[in-house]
ZARO-257294 format. One line per 8 residues: number of its first residue (from 1); their letters; for each residue x negated, y negated, z negated of N, C-alpha, C, O. Coordinates in steps of 0.05 Angstrom, whole numbers. Each point is the difference from the previous one (the first is absolute). Layout:
<nodes>
NUM> A> X,Y,Z,X,Y,Z,X,Y,Z,X,Y,Z  ... .
</nodes>
This chain:
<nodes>
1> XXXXXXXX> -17,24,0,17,-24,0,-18,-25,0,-19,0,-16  23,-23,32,-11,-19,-2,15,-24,-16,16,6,-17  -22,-35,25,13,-20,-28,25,2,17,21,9,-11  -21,-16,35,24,-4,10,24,17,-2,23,-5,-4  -36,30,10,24,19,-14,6,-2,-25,23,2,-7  -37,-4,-6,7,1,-33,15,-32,0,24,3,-7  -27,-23,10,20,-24,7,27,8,11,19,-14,-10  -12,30,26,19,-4,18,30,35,-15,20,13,8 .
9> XXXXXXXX> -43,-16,-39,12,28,-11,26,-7,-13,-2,-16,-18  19,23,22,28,-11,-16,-10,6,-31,19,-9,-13  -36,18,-4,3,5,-24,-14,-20,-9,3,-1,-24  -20,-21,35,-4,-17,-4,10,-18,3,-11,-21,-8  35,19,17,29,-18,-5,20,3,-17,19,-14,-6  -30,43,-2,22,-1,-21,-10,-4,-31,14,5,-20  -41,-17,21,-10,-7,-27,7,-19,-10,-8,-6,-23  25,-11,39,10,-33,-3,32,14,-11,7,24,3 .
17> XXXXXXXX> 9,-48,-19,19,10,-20,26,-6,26,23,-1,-7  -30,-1,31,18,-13,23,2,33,19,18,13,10  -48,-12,-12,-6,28,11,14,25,-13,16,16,10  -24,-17,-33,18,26,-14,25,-6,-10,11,13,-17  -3,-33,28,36,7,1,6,7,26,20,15,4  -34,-23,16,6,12,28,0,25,-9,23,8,-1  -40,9,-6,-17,24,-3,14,15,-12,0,25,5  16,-36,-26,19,8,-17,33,3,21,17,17,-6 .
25> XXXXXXXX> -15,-33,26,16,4,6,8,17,25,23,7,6  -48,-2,10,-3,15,20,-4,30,-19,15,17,10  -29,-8,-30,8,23,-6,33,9,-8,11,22,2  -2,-46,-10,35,8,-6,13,0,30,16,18,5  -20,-29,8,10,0,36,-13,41,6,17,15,8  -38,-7,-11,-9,16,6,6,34,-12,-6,20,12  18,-22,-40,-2,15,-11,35,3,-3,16,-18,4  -10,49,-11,30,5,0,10,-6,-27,-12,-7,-20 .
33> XXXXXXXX> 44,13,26,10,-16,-22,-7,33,-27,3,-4,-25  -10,29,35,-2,11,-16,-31,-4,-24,-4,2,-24  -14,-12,56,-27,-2,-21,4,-26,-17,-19,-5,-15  41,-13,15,3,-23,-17,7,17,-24,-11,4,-22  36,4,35,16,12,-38,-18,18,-13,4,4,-25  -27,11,38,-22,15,-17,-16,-16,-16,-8,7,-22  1,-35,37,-31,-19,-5,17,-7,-20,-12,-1,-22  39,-6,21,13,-13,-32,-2,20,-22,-12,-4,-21 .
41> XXXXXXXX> 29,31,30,-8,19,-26,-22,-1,-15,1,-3,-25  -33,6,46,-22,2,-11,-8,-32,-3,-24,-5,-2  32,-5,1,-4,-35,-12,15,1,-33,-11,-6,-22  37,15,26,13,0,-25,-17,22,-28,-8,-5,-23  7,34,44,-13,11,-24,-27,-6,-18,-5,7,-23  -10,-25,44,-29,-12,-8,9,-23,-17,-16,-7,-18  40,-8,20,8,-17,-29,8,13,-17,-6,-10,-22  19,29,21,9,19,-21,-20,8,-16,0,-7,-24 .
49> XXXXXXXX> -26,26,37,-13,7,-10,-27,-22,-3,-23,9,-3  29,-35,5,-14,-22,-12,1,-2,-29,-16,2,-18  46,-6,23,9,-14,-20,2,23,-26,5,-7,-23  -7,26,29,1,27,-22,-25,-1,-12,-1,-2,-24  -22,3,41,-32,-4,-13,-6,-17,-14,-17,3,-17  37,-39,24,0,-19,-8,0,-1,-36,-17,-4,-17  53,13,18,4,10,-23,-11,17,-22,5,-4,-24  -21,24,35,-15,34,-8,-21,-16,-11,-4,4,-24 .
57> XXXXXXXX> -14,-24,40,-21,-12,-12,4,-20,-15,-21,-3,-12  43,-19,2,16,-14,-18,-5,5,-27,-11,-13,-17  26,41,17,5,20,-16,-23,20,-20,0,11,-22  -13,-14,38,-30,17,-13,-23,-19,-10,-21,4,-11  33,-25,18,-22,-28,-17,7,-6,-24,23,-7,-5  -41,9,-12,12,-7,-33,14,-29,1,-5,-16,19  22,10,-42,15,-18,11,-26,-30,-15,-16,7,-18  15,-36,28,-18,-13,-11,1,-19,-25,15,-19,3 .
65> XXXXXXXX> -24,21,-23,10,-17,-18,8,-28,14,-7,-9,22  27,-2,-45,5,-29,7,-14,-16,-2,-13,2,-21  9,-21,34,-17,-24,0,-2,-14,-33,13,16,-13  -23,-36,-3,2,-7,-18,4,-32,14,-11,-11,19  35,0,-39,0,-24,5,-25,-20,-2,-21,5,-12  27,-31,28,-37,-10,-7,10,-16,-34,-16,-15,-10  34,17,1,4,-18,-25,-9,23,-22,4,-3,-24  -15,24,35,-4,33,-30,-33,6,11,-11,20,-8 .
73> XXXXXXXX> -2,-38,23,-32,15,-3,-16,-1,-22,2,-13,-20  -17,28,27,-21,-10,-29,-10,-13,-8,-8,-5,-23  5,-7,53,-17,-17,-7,9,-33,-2,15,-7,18  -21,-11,-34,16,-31,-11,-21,-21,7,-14,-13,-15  17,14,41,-15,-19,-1,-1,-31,-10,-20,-13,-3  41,7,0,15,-26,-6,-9,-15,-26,-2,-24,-4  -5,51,-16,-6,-3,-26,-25,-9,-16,-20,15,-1  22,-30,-8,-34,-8,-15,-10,7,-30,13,-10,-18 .
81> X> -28,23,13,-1,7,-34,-5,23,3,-3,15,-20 .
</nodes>
């Protein structure tokens, strides 16, 4: 491949956010309405099972003590004596 080919490569048009909505939209022009309702399933189950790990790891973190107010430190600075 030389520059010019690599210039004249559509995937280098679609690195622009103008490009990959074309890009985005010629694969939906291209693809059937069955491989849509599949790409959603496996879109949905990858939030599902996001959001489960999400939780799972939530869950297994000890919980953190509370903050202390700044009016209870130890330290006084304010004070002289």
């Amino acid at each position: 491949m030389n520059a010019t080919t690599l210039q004249d490569h559509p995937g280098w048009q679609w690195c622009t956010a103008e490009g990959a909505e074309l890009h985005t939209l010629l694969m939906g022009y291209n693809s059937s309405f069955l491989d849509k309702v599949q790409w959603l399933e496996e879109a949905e189950n990858l939030t599902l099972a996001m959001a489960a790990s999400r939780e799972k790891m939530q869950l297994a973190q000890p919980a953190s003590p509370p903050d202390q107010p700044a009016s209870a430190s130890p330290t006084n600075c304010g004070s002289s004596g």
